[in-house]
C-alpha positions in Angstrom: -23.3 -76.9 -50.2 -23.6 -75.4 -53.6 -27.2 -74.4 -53.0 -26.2 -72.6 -49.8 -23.6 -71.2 -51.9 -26.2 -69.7 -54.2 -28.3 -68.6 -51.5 -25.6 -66.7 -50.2 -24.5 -65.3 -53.0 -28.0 -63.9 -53.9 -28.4 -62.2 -50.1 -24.8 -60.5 -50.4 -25.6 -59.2 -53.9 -23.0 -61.1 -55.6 -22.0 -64.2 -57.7 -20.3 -67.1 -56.0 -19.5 -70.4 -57.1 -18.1 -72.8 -54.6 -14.0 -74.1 -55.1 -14.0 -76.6 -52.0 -14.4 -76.9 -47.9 -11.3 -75.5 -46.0 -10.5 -78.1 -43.5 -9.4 -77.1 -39.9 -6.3 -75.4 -40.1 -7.2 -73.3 -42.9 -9.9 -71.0 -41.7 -11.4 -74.1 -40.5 -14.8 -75.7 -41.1 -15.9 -72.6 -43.7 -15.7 -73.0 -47.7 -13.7 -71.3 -49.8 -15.1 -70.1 -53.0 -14.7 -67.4 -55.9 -16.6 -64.5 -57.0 -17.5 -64.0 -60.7 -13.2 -62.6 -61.5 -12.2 -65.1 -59.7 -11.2 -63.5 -56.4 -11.3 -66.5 -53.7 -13.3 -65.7 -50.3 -14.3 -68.0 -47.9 -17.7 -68.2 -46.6 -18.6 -69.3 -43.0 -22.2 -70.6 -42.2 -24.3 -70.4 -38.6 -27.3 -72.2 -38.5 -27.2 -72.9 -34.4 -29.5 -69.9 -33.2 -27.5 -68.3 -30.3 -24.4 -69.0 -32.2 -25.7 -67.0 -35.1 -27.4 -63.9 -33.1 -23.6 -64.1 -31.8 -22.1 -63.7 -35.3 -23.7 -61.0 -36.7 -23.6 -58.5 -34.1 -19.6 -59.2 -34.2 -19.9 -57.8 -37.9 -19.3 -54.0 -36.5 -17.0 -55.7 -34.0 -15.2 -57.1 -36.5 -15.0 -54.0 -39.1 -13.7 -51.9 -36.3 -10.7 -53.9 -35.1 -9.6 -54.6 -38.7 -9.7 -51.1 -39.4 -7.3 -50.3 -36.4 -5.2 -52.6 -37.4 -5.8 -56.5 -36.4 -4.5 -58.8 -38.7 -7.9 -60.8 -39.0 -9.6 -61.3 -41.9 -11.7 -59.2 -42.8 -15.4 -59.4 -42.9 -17.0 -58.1 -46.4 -20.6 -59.1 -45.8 -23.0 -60.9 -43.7 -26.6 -61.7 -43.1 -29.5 -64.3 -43.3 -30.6 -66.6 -45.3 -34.3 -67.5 -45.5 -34.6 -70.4 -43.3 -32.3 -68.5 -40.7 -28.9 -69.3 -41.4 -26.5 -66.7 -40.4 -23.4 -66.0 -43.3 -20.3 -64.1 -43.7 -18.6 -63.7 -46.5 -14.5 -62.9 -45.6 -11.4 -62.5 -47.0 -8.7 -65.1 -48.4 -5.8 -65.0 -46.3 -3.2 -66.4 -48.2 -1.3 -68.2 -45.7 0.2 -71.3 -43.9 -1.4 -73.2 -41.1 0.5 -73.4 -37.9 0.9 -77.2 -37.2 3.2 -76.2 -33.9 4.1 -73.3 -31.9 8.1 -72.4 -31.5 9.6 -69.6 -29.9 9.3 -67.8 -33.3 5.7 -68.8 -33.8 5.1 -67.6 -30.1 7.0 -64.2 -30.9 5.0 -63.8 -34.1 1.6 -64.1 -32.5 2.8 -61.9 -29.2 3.3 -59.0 -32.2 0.4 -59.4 -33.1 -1.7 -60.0 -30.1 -0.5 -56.5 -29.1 -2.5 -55.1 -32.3 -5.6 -55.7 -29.8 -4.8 -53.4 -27.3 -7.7 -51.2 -26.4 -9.2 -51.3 -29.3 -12.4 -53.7 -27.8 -15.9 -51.7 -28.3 -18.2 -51.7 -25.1 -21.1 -52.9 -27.5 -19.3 -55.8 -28.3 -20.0 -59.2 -26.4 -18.0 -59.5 -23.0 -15.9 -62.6 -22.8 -14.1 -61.1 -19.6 -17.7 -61.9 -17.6 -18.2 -65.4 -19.4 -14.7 -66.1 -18.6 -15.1 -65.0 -15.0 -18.4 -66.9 -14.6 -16.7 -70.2 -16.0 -14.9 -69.9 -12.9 -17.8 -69.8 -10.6 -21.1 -71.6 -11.9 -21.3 -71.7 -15.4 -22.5 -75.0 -16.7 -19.2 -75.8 -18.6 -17.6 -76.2 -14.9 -19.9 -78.7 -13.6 -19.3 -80.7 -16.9 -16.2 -80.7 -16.3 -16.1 -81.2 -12.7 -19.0 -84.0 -13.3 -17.2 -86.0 -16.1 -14.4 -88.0 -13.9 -12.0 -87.8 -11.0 -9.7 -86.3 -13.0 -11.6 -83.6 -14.1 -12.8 -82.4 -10.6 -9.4 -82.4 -10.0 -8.6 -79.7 -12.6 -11.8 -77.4 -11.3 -10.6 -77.8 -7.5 -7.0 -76.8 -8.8 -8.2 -74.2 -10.3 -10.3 -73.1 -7.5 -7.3 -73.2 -5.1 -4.7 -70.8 -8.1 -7.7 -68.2 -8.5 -8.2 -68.0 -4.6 -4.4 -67.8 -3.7 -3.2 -66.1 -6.8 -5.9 -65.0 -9.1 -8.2 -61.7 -10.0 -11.5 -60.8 -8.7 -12.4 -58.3 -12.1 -10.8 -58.7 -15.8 -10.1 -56.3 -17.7 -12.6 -55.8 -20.8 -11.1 -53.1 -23.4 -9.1 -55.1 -25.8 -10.6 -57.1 -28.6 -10.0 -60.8 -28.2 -10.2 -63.8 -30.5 -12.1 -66.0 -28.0 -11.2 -69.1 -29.4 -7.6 -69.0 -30.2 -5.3 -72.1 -31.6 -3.1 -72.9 -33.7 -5.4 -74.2 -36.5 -6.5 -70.3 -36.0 -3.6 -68.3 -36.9 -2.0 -67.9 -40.2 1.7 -67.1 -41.6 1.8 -65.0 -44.8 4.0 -64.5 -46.7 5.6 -61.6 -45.0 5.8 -63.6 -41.9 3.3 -61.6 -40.7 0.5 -63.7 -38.2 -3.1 -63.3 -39.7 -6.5 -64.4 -37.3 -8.8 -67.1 -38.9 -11.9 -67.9 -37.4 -13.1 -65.2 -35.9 -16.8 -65.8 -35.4 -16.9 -66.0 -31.3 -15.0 -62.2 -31.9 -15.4 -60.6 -28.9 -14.4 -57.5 -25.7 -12.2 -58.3 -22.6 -8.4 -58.9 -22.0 -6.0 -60.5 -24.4 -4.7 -62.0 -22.0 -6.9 -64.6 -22.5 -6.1 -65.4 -26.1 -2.7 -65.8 -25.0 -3.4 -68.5 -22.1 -5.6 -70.1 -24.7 -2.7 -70.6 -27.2 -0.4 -71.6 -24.0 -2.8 -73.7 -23.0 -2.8 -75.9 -26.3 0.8 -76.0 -26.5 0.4 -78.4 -23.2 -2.1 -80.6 -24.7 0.0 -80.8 -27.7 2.7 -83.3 -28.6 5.5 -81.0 -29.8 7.9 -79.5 -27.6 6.6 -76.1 -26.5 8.8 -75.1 -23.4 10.2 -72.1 -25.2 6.8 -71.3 -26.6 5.3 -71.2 -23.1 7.9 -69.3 -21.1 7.4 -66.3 -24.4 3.4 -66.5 -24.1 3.3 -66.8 -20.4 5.9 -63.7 -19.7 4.1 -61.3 -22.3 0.8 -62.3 -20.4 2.1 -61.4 -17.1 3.9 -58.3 -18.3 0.3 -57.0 -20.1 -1.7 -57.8 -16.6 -0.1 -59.0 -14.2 0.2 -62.5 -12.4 -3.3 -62.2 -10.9 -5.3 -62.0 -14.4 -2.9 -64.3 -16.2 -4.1 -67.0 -13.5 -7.4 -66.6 -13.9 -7.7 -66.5 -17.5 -5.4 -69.5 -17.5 -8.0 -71.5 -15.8 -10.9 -69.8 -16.9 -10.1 -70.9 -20.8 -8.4 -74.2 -19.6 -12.2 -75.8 -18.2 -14.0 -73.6 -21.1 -11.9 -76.4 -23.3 -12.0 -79.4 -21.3 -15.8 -78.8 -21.3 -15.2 -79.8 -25.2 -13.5 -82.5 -24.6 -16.6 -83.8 -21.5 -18.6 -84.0 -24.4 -16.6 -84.7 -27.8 -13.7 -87.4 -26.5 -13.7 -90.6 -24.9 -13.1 -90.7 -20.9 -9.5 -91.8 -21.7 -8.8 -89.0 -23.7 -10.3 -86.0 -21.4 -8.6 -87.7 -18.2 -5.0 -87.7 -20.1 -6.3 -83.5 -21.2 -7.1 -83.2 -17.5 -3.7 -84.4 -16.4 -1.8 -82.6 -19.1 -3.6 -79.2 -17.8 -2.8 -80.1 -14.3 0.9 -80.0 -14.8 0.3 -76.6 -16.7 -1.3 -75.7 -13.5 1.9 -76.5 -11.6 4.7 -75.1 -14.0 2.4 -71.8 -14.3 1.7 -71.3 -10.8 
C-alpha cells in the first residue's frame, strides 16, 4: 500500500505518506493518509476497469455538486496510475460513523438529501435508467431471481408493486449517491450529515438514495420504525407514491444481487424475507 501511496502521490503532484486503511464505516475501504504539513486525506483506489472509467468521469460530477452545496467530500485530485489504476485523492471528514439510523439520524440525512435537488448534470452517469432496467432484464434480477425460492419471490413481488403501483419513467435531475448506507454517511461535529463514498456518484432521483437507506434499516437489527415512516414520507412527498415504489424495488434486488453472490443461501433467504415484509409495510 505504501508503494501505491507513492505512486499516487507522484501523479497528483504532491507528497503523501500513508497513516492507516479506514475500515467500512469510515469512508470505507479507502486509506487515510497525510500530505507533507500533515493535513490527513484519504485516498480511494480503482483497479476494476469499468469501475474506474466510472470514477473518473464523476470527478466534474463530483466538483459540481459540492460546489452547490452537497455535503460530500470533496474530490481534490484524481487520475491514473501507470498500470491503470484509477485514484482520488479526497477530503478528511472529521466525523462519526452511523452504526444505526433513528428518527434524528433519519431527519439529519432528509436535510441533507434535499441539498441534491436539481443539481444532477445530464453528462453525468444515469442511475434512473440502470435502476429502471434492474427492474426489467438487467443481469442483477435474474441473479436474484435464480439464487433460491426466496429470492424469486422478492423479483415477482416486486414485479406485482411496480405493475399496480409503480412508475413507468424516473426522474433524472438530482445528483444521487448511488450506493447509500449507513457506513456512508457521516455526523460532524455540527451535527451536520457528510457523504462518504462517493465513487458510484451519479444523475437521477433522490429518491432512490432514500429507499436505499430505508431499505437497510429493514435488513438491520436495530429498531428503525420511526426511521422508516421519516424516509419513506419525505420520498413520497419529493415524488410521489409511484416512483418511491419503484426505486424501492429497484435498489432492493440491486442489493440482494450482492448478497446472491457474497453470503451463504441462509443468509440471502433471511435478506429476501426481511425485504418482503418491507414490501408489505411499504405498499
Amino acid at each position: 500500500m505504501r508503494d501505491a501511496i507513492e505512486a499516487v502521490g507522484t501523479a497528483a503532484g504532491i507528497r503523501l505518506r500513508l497513516v492507516r486503511p479506514l475500515q467500512g464505516g469510515e469512508q470505507g475501504g479507502a486509506l487515510l493518509v497525510e500530505d507533507a504539513d500533515g493535513l490527513p486525506l484519504v485516498v480511494t483506489l480503482q483497479s476494476v476497469p469499468w469501475k474506474s472509467a466510472r470514477l473518473l468521469a464523476a470527478e466534474p460530477v463530483m466538483r459540481d455538486a459540492v460546489s452547490r452545496g452537497w455535503p460530500a467530500a470533496a474530490w481534490l485530485r484524481t487520475g491514473r496510475l501507470p498500470n491503470g489504476t484509477a485514484y482520488v485523492v479526497q477530503e478528511f471528514v472529521d466525523g462519526e460513523p452511523l452504526t444505526t439510523i433513528d428518527r434524528s439520524a433519519a431527519e439529519a440525512v432528509v436535510r441533507a438529501n434535499r441539498t441534491q435537488r436539481g443539481i444532477g448534470p445530464d453528462a453525468a452517469f444515469d442511475d434512473s435508467a440502470q435502476l429502471l432496467a434492474v427492474t426489467r432484464s438487467h443481469p442483477w434480477r435474474s441473479a436474484v431471481a435464480d439464487r433460491s425460492s426466496a429470492g424469486r419471490a422478492v423479483v415477482d413481488r416486486g414485479d406485482q408493486l411496480i405493475r399496480t403501483r409503480g412508475s413507468e419513467t424516473l426522474p433524472s435531475d438530482d445528483v444521487v449517491h448511488g450506493d447509500l448506507s449507513a457506513s456512508n454517511l457521516l455526523l460532524d461535529p455540527t451535527g451536520r450529515i457528510r457523504f462518504v463514498d462517493t465513487e458510484t456518484v451519479g444523475r437521477g432521483t433522490r429518491v432512490r438514495d432514500l429507499a436505499d437507506l430505508l431499505r437497510q434499516c429493514a435488513l438491520a437489527t436495530w429498531d428503525s420504525t420511526e426511521a422508516e415512516a421519516v424516509l419513506a414520507g419525505e420520498a413520497r412527498a419529493i415524488a410521489g407514491n409511484g416512483v418511491f415504489t419503484t426505486c424501492l424495488v429497484a435498489v432492493s434486488v440491486n442489493n440482494l444481487a450482492w448478497w446472491a453472490e457474497h453470503r451463504t443461501i441462509e443468509q440471502f433467504d433471511d435478506a429476501c424475507a426481511r425485504t418482503l415484509d418491507l414490501f408489505d409495510r411499504s405498499s
